[in-house]
mmCIF entry with sequence, helices, sheets and N, C-alpha, C, O atoms, coordinates in Angstrom:
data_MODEL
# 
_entry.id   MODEL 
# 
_entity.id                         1 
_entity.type                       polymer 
_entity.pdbx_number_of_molecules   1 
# 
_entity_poly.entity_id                      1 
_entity_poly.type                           'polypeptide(L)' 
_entity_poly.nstd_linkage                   no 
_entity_poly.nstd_monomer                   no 
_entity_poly.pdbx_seq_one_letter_code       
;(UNK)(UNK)(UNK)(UNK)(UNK)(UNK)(UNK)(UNK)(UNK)(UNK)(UNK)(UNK)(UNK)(UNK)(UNK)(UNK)
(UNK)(UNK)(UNK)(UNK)(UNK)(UNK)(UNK)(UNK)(UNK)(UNK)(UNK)(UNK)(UNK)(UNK)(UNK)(UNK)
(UNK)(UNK)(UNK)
;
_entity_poly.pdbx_seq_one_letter_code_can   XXXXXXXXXXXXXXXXXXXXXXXXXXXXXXXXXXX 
_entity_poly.pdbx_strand_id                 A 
# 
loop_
_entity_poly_seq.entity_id 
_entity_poly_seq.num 
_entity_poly_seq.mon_id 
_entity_poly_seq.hetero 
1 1  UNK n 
1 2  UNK n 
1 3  UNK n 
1 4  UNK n 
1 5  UNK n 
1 6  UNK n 
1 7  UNK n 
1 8  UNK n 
1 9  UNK n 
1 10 UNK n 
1 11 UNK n 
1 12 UNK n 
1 13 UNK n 
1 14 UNK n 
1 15 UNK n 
1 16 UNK n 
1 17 UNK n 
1 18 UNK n 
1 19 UNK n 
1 20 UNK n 
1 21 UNK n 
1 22 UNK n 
1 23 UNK n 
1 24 UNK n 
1 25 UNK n 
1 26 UNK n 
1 27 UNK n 
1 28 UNK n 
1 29 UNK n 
1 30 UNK n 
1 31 UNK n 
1 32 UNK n 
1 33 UNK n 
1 34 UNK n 
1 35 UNK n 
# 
_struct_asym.id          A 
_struct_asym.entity_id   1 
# 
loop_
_atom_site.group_PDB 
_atom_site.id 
_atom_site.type_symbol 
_atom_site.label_atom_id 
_atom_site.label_alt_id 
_atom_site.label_comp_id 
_atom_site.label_asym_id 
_atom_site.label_entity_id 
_atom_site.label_seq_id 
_atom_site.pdbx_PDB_ins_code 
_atom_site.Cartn_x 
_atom_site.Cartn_y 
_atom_site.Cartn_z 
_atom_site.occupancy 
_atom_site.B_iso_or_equiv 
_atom_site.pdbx_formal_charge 
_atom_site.auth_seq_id 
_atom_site.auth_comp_id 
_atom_site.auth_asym_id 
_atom_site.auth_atom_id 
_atom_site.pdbx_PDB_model_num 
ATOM 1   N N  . UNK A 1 1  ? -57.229 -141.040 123.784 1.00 0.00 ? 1  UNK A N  1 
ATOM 2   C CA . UNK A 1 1  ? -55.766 -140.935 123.657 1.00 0.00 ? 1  UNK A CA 1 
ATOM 3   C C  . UNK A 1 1  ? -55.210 -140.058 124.768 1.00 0.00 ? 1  UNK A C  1 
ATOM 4   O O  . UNK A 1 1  ? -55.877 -139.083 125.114 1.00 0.00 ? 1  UNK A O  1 
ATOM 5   N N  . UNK A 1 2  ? -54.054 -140.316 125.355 1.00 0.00 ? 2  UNK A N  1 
ATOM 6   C CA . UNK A 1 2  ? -53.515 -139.790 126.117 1.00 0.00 ? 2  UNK A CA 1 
ATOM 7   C C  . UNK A 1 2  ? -52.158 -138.766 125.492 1.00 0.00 ? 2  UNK A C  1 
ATOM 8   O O  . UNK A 1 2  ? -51.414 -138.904 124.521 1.00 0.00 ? 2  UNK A O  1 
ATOM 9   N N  . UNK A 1 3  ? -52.251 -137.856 126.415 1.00 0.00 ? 3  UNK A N  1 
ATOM 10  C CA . UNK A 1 3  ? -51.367 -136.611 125.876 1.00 0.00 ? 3  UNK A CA 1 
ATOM 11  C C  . UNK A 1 3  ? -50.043 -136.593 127.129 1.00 0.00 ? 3  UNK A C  1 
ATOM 12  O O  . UNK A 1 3  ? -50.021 -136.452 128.352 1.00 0.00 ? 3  UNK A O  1 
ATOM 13  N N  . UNK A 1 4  ? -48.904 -136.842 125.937 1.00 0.00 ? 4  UNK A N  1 
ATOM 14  C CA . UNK A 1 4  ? -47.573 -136.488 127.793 1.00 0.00 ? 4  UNK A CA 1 
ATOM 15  C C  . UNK A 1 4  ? -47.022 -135.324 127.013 1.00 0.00 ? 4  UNK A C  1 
ATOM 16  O O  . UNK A 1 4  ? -46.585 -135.369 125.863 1.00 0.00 ? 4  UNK A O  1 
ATOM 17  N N  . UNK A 1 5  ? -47.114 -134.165 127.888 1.00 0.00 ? 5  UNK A N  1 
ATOM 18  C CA . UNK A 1 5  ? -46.221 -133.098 128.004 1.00 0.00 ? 5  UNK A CA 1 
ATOM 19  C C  . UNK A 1 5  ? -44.486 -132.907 128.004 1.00 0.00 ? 5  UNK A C  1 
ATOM 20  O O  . UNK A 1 5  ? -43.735 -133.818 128.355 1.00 0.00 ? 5  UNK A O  1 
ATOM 21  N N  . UNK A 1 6  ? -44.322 -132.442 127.845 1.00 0.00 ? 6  UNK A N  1 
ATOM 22  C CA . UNK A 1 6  ? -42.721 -132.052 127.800 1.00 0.00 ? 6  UNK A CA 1 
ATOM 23  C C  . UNK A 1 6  ? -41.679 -133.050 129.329 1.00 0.00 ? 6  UNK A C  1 
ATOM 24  O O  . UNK A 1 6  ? -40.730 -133.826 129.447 1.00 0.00 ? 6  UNK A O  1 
ATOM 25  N N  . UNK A 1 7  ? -42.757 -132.279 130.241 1.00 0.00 ? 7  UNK A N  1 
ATOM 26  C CA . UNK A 1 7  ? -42.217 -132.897 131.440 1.00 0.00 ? 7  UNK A CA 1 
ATOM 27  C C  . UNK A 1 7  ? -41.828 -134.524 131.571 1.00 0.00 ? 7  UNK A C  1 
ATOM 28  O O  . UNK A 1 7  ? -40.790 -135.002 132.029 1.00 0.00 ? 7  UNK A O  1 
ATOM 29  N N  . UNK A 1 8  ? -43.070 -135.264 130.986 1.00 0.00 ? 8  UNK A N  1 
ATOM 30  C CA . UNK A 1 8  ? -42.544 -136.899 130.646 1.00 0.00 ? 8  UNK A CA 1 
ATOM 31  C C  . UNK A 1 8  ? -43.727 -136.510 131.758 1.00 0.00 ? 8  UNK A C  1 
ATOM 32  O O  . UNK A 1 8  ? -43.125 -136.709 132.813 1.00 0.00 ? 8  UNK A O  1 
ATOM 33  N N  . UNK A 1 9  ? -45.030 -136.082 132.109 1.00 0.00 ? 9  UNK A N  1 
ATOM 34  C CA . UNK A 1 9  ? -46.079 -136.331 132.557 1.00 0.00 ? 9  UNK A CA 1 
ATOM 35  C C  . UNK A 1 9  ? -46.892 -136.662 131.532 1.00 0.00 ? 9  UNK A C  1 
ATOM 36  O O  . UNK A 1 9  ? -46.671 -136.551 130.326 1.00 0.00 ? 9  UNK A O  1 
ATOM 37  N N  . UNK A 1 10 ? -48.333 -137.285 132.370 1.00 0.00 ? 10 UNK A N  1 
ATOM 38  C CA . UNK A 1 10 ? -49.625 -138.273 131.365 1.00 0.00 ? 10 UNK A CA 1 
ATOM 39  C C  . UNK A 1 10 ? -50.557 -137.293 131.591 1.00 0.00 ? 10 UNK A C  1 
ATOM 40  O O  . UNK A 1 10 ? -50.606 -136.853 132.739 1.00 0.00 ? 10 UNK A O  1 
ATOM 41  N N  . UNK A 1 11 ? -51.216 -136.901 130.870 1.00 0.00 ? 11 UNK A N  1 
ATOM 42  C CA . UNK A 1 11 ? -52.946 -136.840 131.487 1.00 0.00 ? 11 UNK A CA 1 
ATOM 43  C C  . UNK A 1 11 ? -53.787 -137.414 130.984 1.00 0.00 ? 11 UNK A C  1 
ATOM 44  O O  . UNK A 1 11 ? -54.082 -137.379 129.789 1.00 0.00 ? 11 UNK A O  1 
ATOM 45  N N  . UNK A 1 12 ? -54.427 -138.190 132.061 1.00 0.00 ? 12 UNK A N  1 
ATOM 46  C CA . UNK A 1 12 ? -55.683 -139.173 131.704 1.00 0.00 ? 12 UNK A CA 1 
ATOM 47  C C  . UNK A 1 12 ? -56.986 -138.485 131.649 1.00 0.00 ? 12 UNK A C  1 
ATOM 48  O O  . UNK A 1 12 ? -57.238 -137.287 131.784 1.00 0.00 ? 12 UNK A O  1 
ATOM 49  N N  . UNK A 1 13 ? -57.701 -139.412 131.440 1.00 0.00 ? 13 UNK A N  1 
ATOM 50  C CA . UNK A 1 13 ? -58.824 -139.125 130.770 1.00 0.00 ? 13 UNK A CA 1 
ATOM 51  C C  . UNK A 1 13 ? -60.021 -137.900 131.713 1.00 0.00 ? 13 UNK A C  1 
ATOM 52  O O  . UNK A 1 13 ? -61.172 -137.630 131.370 1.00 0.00 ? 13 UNK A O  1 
ATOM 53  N N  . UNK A 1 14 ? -59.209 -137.316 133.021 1.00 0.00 ? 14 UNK A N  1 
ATOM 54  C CA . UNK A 1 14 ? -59.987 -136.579 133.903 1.00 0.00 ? 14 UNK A CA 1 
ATOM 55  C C  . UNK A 1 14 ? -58.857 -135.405 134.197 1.00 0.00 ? 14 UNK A C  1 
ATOM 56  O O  . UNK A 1 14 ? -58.946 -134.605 135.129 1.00 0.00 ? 14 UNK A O  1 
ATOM 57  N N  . UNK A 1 15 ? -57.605 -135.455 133.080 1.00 0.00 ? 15 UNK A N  1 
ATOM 58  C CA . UNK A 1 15 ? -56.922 -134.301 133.333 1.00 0.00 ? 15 UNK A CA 1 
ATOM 59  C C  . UNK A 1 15 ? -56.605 -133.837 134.225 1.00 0.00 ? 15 UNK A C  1 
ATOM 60  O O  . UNK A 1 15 ? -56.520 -132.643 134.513 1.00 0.00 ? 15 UNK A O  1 
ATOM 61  N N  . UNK A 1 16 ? -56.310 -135.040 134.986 1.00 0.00 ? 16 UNK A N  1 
ATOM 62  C CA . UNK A 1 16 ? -54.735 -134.891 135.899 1.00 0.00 ? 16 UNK A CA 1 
ATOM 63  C C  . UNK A 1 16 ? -53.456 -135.135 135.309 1.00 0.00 ? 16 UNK A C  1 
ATOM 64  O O  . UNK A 1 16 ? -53.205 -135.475 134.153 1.00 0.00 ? 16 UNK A O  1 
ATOM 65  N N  . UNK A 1 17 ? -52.721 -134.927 136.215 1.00 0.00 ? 17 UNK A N  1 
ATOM 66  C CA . UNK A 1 17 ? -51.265 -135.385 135.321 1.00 0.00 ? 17 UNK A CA 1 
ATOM 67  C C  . UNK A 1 17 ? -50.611 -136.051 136.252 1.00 0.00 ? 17 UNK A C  1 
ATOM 68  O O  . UNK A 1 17 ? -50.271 -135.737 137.393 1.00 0.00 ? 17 UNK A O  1 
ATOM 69  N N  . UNK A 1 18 ? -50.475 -137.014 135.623 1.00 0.00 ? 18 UNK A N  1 
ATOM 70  C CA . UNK A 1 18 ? -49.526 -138.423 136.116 1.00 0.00 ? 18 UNK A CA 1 
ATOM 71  C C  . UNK A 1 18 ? -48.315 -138.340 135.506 1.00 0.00 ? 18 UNK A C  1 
ATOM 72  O O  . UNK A 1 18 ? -47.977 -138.183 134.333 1.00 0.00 ? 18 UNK A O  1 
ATOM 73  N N  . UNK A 1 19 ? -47.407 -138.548 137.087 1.00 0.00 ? 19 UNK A N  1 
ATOM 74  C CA . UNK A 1 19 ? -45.716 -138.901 136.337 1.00 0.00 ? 19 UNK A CA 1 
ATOM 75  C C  . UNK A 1 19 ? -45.584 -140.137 135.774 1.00 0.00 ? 19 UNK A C  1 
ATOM 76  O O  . UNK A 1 19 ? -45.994 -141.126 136.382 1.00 0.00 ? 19 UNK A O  1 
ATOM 77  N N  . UNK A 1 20 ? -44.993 -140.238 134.536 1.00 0.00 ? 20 UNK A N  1 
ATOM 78  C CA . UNK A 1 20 ? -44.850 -142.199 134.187 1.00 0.00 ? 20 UNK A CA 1 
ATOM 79  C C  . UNK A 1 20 ? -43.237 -142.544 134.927 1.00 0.00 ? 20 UNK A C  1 
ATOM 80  O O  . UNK A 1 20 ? -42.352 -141.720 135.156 1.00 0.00 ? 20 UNK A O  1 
ATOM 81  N N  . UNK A 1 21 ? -43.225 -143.506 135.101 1.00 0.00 ? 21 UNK A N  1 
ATOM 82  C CA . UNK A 1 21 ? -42.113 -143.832 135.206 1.00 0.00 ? 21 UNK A CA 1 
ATOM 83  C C  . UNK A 1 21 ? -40.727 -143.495 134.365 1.00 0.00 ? 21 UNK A C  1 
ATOM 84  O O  . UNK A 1 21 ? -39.579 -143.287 134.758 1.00 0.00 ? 21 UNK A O  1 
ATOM 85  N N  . UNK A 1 22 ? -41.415 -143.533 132.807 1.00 0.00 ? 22 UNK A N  1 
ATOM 86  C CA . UNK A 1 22 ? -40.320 -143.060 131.870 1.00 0.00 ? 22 UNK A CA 1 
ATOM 87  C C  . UNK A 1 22 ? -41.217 -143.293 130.650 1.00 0.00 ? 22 UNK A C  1 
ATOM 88  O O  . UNK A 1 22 ? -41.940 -144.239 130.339 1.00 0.00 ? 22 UNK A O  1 
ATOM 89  N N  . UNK A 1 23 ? -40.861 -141.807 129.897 1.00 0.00 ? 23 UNK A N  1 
ATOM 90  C CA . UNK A 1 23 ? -41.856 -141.929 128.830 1.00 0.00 ? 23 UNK A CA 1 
ATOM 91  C C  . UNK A 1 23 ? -42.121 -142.953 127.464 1.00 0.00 ? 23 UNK A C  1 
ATOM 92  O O  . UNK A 1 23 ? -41.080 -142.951 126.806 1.00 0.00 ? 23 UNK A O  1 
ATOM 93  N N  . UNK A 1 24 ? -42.624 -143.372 127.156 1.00 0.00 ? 24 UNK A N  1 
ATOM 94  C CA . UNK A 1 24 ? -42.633 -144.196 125.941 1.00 0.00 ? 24 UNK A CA 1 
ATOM 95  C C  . UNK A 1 24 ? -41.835 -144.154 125.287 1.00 0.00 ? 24 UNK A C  1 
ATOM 96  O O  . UNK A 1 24 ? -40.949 -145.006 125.219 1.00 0.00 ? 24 UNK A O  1 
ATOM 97  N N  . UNK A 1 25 ? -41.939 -142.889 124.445 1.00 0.00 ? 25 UNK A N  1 
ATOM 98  C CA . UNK A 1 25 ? -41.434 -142.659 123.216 1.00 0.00 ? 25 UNK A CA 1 
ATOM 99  C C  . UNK A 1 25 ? -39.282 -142.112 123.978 1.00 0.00 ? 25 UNK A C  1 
ATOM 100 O O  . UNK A 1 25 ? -38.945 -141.977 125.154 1.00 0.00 ? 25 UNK A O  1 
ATOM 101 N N  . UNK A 1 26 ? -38.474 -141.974 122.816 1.00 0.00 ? 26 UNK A N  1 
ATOM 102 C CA . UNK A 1 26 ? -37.523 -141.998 123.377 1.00 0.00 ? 26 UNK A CA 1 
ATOM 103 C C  . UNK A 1 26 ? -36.720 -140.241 123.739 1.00 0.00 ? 26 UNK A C  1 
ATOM 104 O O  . UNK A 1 26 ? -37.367 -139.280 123.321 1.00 0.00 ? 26 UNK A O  1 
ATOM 105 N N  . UNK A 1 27 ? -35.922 -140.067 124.183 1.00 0.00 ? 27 UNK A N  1 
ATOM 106 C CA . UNK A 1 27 ? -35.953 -138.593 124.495 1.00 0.00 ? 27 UNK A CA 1 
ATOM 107 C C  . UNK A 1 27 ? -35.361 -137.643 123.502 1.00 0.00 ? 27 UNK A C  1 
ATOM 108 O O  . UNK A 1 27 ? -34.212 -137.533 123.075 1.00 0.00 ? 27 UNK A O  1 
ATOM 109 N N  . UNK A 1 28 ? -36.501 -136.967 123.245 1.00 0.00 ? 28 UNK A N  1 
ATOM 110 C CA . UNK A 1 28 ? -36.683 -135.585 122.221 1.00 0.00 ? 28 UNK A CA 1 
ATOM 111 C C  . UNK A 1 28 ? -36.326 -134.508 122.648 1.00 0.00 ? 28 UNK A C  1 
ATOM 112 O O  . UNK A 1 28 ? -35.286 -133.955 122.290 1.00 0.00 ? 28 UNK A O  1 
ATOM 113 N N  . UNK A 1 29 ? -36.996 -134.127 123.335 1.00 0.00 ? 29 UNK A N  1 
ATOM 114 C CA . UNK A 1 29 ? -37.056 -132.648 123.854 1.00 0.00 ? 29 UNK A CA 1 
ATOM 115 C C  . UNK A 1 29 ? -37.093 -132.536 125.332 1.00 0.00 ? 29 UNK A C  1 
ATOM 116 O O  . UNK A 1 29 ? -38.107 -132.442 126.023 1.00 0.00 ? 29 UNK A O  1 
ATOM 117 N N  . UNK A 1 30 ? -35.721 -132.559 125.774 1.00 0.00 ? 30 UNK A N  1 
ATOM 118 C CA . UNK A 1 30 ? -35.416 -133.203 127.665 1.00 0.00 ? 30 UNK A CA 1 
ATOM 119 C C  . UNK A 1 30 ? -36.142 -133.728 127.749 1.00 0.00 ? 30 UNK A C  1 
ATOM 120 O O  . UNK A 1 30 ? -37.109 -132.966 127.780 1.00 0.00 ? 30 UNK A O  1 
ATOM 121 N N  . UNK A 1 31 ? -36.547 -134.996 127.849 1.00 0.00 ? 31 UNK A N  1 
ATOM 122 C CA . UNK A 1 31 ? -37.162 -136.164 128.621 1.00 0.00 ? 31 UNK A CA 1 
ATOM 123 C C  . UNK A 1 31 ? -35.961 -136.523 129.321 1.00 0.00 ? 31 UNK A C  1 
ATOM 124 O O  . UNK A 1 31 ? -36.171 -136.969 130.449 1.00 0.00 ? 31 UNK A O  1 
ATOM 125 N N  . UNK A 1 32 ? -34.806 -136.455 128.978 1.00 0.00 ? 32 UNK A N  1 
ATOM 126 C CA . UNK A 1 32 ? -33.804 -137.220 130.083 1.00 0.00 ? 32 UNK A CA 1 
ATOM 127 C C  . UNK A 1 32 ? -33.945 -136.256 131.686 1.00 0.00 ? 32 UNK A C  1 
ATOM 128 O O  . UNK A 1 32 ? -33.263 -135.269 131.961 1.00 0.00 ? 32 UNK A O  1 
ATOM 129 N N  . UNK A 1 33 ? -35.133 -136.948 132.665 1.00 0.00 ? 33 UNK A N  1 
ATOM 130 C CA . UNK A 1 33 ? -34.990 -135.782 133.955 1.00 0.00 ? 33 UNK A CA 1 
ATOM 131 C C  . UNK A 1 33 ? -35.041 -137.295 134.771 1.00 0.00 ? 33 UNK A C  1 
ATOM 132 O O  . UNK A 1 33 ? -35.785 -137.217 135.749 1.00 0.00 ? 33 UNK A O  1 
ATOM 133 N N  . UNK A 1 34 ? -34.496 -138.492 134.617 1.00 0.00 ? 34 UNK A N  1 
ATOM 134 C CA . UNK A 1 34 ? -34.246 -139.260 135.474 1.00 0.00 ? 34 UNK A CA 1 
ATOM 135 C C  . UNK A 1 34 ? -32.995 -139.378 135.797 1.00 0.00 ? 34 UNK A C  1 
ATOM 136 O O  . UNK A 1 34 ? -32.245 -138.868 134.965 1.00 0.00 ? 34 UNK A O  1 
ATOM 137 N N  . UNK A 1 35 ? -32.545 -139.800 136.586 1.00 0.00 ? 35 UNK A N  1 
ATOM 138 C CA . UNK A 1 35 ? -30.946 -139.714 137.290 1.00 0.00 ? 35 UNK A CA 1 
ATOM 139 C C  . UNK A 1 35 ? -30.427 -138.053 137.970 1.00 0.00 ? 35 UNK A C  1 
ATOM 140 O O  . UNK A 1 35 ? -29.315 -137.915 138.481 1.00 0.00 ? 35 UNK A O  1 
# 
């Protein structure tokens, strides 16, 4: 399972962190940092 942080970053399975394009789920807790 993958874990996204606050930022609307991923970390995969070697615990880096990847920006997604836009997070899955819808915005909770500032995810709005596009525009």
């Amino acid at each position: 399972l993958q874990d996204i942080d606050s930022d609307g970053l991923i970390f995969n399975n070697q615990g880096r962190r990847e920006r997604l394009p836009w997070p899955p789920r819808p915005a909770v807790t500032g995810f709005k940092r596009q525009g």
